[in-house]
DRENTORKOL-3810 file (N, C-alpha, C; in nm, 4 decimals):
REM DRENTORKOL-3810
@n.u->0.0838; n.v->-0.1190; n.w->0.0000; ca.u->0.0000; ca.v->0.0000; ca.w->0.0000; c.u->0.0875; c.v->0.1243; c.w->0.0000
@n.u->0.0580; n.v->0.2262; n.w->-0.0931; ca.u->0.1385; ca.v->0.3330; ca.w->-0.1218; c.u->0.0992; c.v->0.4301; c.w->-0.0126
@n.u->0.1508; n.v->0.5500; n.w->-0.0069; ca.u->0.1579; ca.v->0.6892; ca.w->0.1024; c.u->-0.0249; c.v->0.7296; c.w->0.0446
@n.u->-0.0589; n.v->0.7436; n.w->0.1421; ca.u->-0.2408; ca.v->0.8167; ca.w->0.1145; c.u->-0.1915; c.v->0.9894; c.w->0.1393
@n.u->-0.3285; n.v->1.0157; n.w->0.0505; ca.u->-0.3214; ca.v->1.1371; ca.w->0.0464; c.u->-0.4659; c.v->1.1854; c.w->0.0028
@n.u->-0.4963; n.v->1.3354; n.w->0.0066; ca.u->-0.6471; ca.v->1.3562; ca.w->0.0111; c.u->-0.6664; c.v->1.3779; c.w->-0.1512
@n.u->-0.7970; n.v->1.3666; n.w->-0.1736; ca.u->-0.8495; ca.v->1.3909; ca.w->-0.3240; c.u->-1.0161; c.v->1.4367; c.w->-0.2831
@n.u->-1.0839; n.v->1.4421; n.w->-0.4108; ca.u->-1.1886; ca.v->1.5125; ca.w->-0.3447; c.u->-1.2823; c.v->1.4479; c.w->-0.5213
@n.u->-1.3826; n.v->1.3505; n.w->-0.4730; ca.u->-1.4645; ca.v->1.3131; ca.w->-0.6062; c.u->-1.5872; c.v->1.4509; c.w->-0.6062
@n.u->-1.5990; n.v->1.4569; n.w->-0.7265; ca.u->-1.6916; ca.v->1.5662; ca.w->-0.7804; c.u->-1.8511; c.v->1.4991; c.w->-0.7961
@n.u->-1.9448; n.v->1.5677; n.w->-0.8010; ca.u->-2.0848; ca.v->1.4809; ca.w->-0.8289; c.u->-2.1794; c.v->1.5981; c.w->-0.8866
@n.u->-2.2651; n.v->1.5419; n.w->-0.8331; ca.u->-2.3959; ca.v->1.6645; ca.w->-0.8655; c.u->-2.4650; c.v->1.6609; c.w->-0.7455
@n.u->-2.5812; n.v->1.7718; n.w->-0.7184; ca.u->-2.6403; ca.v->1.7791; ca.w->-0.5867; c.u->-2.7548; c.v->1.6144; c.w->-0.5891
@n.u->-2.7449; n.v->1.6215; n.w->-0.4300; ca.u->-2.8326; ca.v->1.5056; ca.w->-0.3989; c.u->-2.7689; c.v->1.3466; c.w->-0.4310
@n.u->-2.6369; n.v->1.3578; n.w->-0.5198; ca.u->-2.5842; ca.v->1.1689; ca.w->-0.4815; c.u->-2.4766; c.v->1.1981; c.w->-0.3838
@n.u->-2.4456; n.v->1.2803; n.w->-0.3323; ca.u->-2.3001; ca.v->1.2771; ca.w->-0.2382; c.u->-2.3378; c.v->1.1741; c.w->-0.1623
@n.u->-2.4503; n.v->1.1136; n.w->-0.1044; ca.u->-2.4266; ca.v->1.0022; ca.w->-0.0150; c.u->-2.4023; c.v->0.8687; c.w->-0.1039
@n.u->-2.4523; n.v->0.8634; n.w->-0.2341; ca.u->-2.4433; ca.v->0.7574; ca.w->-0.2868; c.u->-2.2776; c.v->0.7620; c.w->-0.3547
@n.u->-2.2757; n.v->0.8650; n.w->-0.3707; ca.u->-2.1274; ca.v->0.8506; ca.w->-0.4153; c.u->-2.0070; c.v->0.8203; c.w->-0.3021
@n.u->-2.0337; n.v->0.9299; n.w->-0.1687; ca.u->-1.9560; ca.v->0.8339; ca.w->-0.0519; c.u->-1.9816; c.v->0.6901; c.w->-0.0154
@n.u->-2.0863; n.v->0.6343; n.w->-0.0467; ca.u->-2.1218; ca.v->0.5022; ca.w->-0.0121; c.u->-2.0173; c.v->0.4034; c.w->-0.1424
@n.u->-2.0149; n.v->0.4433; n.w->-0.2970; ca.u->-1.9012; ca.v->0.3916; ca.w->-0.3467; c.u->-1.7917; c.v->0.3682; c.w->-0.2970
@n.u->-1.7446; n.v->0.5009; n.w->-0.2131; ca.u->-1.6230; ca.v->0.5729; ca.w->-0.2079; c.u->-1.5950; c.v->0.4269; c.w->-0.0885
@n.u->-1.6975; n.v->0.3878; n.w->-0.0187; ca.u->-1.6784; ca.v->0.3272; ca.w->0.1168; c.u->-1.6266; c.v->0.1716; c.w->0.0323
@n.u->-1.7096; n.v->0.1391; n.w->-0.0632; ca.u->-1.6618; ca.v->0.0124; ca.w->-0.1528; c.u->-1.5548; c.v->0.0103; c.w->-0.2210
@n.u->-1.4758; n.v->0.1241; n.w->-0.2429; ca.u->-1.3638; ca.v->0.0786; ca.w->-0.3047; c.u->-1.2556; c.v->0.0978; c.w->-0.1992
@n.u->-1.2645; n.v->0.1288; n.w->-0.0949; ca.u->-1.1901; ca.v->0.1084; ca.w->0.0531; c.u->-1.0900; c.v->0.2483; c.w->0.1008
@n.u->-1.1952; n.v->0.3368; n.w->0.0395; ca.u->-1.1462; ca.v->0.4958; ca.w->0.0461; c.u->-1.1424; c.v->0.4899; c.w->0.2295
@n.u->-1.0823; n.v->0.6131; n.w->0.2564; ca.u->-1.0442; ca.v->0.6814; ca.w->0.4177; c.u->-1.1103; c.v->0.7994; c.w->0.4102
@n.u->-1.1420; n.v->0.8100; n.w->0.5017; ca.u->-1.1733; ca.v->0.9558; ca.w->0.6021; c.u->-1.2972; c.v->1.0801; c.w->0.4992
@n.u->-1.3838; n.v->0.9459; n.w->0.4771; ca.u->-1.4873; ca.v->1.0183; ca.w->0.3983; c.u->-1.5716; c.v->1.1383; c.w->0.4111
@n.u->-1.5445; n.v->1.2330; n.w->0.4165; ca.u->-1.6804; ca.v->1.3812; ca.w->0.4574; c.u->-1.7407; c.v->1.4031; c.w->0.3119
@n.u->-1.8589; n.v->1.4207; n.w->0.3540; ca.u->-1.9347; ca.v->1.4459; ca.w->0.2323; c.u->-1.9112; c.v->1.5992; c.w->0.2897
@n.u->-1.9152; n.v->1.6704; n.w->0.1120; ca.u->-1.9435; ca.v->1.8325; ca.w->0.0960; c.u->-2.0430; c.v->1.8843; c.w->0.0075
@n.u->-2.0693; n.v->1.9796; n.w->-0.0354; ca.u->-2.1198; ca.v->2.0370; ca.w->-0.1292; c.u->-2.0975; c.v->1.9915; c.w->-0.3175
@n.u->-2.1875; n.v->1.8860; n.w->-0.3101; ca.u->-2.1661; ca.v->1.8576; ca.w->-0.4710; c.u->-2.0260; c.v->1.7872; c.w->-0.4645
@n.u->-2.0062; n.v->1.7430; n.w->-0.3549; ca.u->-1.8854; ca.v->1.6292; ca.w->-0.3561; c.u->-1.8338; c.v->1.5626; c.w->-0.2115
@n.u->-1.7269; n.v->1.5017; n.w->-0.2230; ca.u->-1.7146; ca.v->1.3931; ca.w->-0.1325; c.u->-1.5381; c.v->1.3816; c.w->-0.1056
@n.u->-1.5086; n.v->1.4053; n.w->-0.0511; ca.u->-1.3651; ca.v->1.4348; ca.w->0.0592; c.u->-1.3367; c.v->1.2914; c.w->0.0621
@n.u->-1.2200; n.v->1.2356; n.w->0.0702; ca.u->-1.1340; ca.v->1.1077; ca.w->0.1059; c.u->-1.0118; c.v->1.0790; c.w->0.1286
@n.u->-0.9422; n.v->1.0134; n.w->0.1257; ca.u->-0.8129; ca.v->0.9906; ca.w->0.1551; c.u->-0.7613; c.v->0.8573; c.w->0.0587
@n.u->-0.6678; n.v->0.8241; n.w->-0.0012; ca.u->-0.6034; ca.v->0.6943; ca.w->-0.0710; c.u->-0.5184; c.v->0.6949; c.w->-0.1164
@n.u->-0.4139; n.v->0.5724; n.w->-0.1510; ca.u->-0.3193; ca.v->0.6019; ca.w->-0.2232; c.u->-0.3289; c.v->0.6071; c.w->-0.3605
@n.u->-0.2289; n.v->0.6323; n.w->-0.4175; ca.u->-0.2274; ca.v->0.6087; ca.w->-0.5983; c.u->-0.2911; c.v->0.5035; c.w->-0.7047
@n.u->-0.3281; n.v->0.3551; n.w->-0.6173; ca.u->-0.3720; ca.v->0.2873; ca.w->-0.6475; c.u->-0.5334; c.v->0.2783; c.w->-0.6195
@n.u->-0.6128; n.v->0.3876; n.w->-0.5238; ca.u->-0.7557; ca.v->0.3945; ca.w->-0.5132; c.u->-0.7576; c.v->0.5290; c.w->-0.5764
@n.u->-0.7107; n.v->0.6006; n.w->-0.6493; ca.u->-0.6913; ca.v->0.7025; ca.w->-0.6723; c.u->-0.7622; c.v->0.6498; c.w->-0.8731
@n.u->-0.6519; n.v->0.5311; n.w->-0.8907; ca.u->-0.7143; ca.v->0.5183; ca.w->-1.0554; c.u->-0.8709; c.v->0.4456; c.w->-1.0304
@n.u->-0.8686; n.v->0.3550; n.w->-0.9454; ca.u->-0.9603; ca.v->0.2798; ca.w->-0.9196; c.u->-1.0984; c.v->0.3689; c.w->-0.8917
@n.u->-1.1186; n.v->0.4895; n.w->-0.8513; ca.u->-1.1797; ca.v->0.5986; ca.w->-0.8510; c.u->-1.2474; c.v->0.6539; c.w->-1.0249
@n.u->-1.1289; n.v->0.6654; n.w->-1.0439; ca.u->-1.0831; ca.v->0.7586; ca.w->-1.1441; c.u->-1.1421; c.v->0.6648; c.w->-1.2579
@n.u->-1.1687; n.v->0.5202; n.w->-1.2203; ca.u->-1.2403; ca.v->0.4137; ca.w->-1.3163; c.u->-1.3676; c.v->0.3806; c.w->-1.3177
@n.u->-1.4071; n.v->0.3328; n.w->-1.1708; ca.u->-1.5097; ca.v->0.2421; ca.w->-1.0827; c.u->-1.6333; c.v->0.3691; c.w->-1.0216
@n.u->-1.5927; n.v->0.4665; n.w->-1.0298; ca.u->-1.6979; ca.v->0.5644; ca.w->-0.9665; c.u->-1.8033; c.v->0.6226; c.w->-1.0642
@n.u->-1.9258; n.v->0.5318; n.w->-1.0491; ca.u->-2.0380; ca.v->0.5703; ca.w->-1.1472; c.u->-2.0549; c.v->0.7156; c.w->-1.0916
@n.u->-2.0908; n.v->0.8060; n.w->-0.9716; ca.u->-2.1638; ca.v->0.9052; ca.w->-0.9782; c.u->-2.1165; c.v->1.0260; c.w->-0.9155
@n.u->-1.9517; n.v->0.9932; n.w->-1.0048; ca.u->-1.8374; ca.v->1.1327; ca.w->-1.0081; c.u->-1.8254; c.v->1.1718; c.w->-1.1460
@n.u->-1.8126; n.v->1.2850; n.w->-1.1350; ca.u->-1.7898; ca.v->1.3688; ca.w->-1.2423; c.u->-1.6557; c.v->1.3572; c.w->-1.2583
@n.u->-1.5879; n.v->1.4100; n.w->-1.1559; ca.u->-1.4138; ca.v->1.3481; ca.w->-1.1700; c.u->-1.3466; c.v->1.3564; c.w->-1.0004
@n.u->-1.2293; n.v->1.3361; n.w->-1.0371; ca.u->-1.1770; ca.v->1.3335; ca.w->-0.9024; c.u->-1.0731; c.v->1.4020; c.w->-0.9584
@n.u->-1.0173; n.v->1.4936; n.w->-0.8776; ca.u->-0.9019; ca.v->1.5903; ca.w->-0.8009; c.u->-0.8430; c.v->1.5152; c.w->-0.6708
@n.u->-0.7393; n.v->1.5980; n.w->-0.7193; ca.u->-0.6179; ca.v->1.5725; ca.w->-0.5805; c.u->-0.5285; c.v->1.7276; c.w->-0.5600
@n.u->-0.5993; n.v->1.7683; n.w->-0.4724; ca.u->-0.5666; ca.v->1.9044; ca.w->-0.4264; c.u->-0.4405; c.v->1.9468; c.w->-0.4132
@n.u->-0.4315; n.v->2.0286; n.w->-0.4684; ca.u->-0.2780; ca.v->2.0441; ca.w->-0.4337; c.u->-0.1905; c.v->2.2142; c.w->-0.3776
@n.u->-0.3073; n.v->2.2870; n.w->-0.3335; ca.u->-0.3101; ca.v->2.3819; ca.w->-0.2737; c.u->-0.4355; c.v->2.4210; c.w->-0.2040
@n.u->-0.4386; n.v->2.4206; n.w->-0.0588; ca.u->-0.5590; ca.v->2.4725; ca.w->0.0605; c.u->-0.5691; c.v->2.6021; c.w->0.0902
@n.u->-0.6414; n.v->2.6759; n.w->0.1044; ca.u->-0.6077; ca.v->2.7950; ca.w->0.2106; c.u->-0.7712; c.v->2.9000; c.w->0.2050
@n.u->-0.7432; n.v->2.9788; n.w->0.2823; ca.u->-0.8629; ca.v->3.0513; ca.w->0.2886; c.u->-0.8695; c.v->3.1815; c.w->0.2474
@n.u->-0.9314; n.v->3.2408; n.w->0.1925; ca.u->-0.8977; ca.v->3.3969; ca.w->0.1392; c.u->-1.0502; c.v->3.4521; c.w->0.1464
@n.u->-1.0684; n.v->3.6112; n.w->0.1860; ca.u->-1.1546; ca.v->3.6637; ca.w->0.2353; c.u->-1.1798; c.v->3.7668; c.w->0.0822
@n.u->-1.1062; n.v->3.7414; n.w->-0.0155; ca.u->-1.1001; ca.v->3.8587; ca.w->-0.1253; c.u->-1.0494; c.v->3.8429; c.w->-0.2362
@n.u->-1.0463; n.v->3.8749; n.w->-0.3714; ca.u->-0.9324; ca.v->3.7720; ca.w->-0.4582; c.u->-0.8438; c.v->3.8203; c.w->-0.4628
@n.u->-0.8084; n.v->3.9268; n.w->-0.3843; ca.u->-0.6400; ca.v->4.0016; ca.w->-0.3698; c.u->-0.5535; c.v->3.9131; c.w->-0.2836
@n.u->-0.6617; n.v->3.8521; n.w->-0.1710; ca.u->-0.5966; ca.v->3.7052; ca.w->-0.0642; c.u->-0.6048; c.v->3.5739; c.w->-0.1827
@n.u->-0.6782; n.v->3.5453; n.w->-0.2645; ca.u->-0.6333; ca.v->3.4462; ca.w->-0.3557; c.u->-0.5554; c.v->3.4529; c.w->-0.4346
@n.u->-0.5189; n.v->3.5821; n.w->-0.5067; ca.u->-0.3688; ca.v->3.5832; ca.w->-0.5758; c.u->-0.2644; c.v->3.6050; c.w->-0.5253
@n.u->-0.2310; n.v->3.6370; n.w->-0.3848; ca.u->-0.1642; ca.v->3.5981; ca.w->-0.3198; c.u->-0.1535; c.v->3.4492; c.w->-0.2542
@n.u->-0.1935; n.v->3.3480; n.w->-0.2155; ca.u->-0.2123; ca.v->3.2617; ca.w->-0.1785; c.u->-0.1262; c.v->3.1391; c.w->-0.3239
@n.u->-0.1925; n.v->3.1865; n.w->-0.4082; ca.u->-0.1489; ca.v->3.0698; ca.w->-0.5676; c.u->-0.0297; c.v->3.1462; c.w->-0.5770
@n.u->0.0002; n.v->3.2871; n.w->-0.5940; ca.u->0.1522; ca.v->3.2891; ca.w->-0.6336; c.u->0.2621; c.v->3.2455; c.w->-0.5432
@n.u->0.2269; n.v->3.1900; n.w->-0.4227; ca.u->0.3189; ca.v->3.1853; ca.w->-0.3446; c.u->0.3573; c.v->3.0007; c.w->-0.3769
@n.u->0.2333; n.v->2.9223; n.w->-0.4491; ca.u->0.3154; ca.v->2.8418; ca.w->-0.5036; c.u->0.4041; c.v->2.7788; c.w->-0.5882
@n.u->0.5205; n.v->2.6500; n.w->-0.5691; ca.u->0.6038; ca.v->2.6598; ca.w->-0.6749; c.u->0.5545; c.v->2.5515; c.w->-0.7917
@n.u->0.5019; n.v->2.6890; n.w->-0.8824; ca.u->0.4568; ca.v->2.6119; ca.w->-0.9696; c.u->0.4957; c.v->2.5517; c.w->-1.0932
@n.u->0.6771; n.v->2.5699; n.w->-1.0781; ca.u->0.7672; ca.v->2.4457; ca.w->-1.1602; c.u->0.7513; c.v->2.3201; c.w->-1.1402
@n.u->0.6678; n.v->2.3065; n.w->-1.0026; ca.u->0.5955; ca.v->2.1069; ca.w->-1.0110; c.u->0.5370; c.v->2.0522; c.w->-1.1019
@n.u->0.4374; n.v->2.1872; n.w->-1.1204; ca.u->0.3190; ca.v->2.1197; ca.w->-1.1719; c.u->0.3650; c.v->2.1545; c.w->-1.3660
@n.u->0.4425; n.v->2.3035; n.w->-1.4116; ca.u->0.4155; ca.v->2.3112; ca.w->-1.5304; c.u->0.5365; c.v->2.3930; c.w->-1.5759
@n.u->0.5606; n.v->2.3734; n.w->-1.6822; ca.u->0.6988; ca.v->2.4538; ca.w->-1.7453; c.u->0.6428; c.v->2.6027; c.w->-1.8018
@n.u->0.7089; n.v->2.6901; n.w->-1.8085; ca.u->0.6963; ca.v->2.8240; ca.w->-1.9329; c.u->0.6644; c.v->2.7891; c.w->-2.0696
@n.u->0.6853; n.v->2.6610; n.w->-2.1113; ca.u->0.6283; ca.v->2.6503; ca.w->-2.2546; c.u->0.4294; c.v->2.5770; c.w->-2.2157
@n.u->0.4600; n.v->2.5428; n.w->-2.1363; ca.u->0.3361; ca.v->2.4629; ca.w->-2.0965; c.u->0.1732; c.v->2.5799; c.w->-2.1231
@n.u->0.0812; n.v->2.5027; n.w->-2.1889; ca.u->-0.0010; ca.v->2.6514; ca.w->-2.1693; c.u->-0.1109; c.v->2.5384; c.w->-2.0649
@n.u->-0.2295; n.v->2.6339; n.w->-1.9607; ca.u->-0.3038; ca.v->2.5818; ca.w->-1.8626; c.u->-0.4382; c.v->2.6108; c.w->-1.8694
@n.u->-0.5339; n.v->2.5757; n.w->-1.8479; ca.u->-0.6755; ca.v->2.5964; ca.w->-1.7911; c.u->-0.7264; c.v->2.6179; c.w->-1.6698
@n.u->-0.7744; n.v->2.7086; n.w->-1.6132; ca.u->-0.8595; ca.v->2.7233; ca.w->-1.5393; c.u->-0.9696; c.v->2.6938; c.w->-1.4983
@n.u->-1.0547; n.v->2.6597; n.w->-1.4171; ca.u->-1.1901; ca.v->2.5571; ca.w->-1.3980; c.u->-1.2275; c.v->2.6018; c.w->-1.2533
@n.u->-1.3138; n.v->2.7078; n.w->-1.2423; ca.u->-1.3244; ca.v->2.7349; ca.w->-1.0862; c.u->-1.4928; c.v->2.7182; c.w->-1.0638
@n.u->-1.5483; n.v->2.6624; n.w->-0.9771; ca.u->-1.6583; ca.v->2.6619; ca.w->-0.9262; c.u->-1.6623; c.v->2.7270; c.w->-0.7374
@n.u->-1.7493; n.v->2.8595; n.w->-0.7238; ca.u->-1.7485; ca.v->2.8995; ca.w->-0.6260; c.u->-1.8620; c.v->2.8934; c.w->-0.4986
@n.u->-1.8767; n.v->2.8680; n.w->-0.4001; ca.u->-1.9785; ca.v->2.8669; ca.w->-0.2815; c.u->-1.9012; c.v->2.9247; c.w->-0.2101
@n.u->-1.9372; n.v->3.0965; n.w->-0.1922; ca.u->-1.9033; ca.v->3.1557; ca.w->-0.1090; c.u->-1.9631; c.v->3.3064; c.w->-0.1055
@n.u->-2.0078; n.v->3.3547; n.w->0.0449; ca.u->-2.0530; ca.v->3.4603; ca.w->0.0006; c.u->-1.9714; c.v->3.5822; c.w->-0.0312
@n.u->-1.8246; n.v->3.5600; n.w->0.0177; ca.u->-1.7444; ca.v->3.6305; ca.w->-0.0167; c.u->-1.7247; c.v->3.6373; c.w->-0.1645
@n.u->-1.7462; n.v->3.5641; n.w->-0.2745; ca.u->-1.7169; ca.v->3.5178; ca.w->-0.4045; c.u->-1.8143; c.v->3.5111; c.w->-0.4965
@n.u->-1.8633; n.v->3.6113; n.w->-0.5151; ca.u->-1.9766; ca.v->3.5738; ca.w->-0.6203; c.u->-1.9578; c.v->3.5321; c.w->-0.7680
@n.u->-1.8505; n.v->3.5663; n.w->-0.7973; ca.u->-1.8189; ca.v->3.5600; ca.w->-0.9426; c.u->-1.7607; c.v->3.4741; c.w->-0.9734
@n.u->-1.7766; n.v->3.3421; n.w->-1.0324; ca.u->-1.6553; ca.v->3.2451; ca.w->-1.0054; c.u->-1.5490; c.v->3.2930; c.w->-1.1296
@n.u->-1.5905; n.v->3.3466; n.w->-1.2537; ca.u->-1.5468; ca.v->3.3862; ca.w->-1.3490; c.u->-1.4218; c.v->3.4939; c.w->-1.2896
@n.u->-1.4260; n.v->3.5492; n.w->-1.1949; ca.u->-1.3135; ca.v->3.6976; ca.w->-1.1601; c.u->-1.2191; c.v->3.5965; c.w->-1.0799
@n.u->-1.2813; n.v->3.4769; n.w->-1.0033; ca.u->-1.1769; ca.v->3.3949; ca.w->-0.9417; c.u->-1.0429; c.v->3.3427; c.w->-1.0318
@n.u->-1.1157; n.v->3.2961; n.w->-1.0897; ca.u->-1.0744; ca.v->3.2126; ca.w->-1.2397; c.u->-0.9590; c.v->3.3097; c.w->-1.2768
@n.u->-0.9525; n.v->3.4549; n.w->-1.3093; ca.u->-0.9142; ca.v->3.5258; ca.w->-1.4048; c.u->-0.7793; c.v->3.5417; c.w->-1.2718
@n.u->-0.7930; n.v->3.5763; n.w->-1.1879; ca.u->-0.7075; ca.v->3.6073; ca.w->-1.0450; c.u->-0.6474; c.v->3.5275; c.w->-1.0183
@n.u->-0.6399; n.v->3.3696; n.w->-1.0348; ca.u->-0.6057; ca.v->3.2688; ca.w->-1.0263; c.u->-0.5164; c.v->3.2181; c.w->-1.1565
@n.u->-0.5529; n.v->3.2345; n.w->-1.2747; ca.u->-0.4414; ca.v->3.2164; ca.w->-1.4237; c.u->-0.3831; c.v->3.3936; c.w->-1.3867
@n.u->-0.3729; n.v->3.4420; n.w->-1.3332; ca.u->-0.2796; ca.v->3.5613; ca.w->-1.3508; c.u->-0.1958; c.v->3.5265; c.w->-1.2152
@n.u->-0.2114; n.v->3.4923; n.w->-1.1243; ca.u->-0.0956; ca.v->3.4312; ca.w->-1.0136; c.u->0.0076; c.v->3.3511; c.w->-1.0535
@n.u->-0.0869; n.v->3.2400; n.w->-1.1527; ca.u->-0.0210; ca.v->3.1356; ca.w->-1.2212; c.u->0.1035; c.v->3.2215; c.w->-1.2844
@n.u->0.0570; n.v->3.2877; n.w->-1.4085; ca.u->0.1079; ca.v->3.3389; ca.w->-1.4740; c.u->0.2591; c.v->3.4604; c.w->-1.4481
@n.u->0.1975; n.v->3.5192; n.w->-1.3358; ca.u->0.3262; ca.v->3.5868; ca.w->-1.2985; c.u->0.4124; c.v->3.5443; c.w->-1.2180
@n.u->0.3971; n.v->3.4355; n.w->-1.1594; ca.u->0.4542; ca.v->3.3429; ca.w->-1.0531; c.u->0.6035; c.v->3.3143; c.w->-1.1924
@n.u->0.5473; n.v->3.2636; n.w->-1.3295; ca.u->0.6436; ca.v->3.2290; ca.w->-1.4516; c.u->0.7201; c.v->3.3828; c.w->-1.4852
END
């Protein structure tokens, strides 16, 4: 069994229990259901098995930056501070994909834009 680590399956409203109840069959950890998705823990190997076997995910993520921001001046600060030679080179081009629940955040579209410009000047 490889090092676990968190990921987060995607759904639609109203299956998060049926989709944590998968999550419980393919021998996922530390299940919280959220908003239009479902929190877990696994290694690399429940990670494809997910990524295969999960009828009522949209997809699965594996997070790779947390934090909390009250403004998107605290979210472009927050992403530029990571090093994002892990994830992508200067020739590399990226997408953005933000979905927001927050009342601080109404726009998920201005997130989005605040978020590829952190990216971006971080290069």
């Amino acid at each position: 069994m490889g090092t676990e680590f968190q990921m987060i399956a995607k759904t639609f409203k109203g299956l998060e229990n049926v989709l944590a109840q998968e999550l419980v069959a393919l021998g996922a950890n530390n299940i919280q259901i959220d908003r239009r998705a479902v929190s877990f823990t696994g290694d690399k190997a429940l990670m494809y098995k997910a990524n295969i076997g999960l009828r009522t995910a949209s997809r699965v993520l594996k997070p790779i930056l947390t934090f909390n921001a009250k403004n998107a001046d605290e979210v472009y600060e927050q992403v530029k501070q990571l090093d994002w030679s892990k994830y992508l080179n200067i020739k590399q081009t990226f997408a953005i994909d933000s979905t927001v629940y927050s009342d601080e955040f109404r726009n998920s579209q201005f997130v989005k834009y605040r978020v590829k410009d952190a990216i971006a000047d971080w290069f």
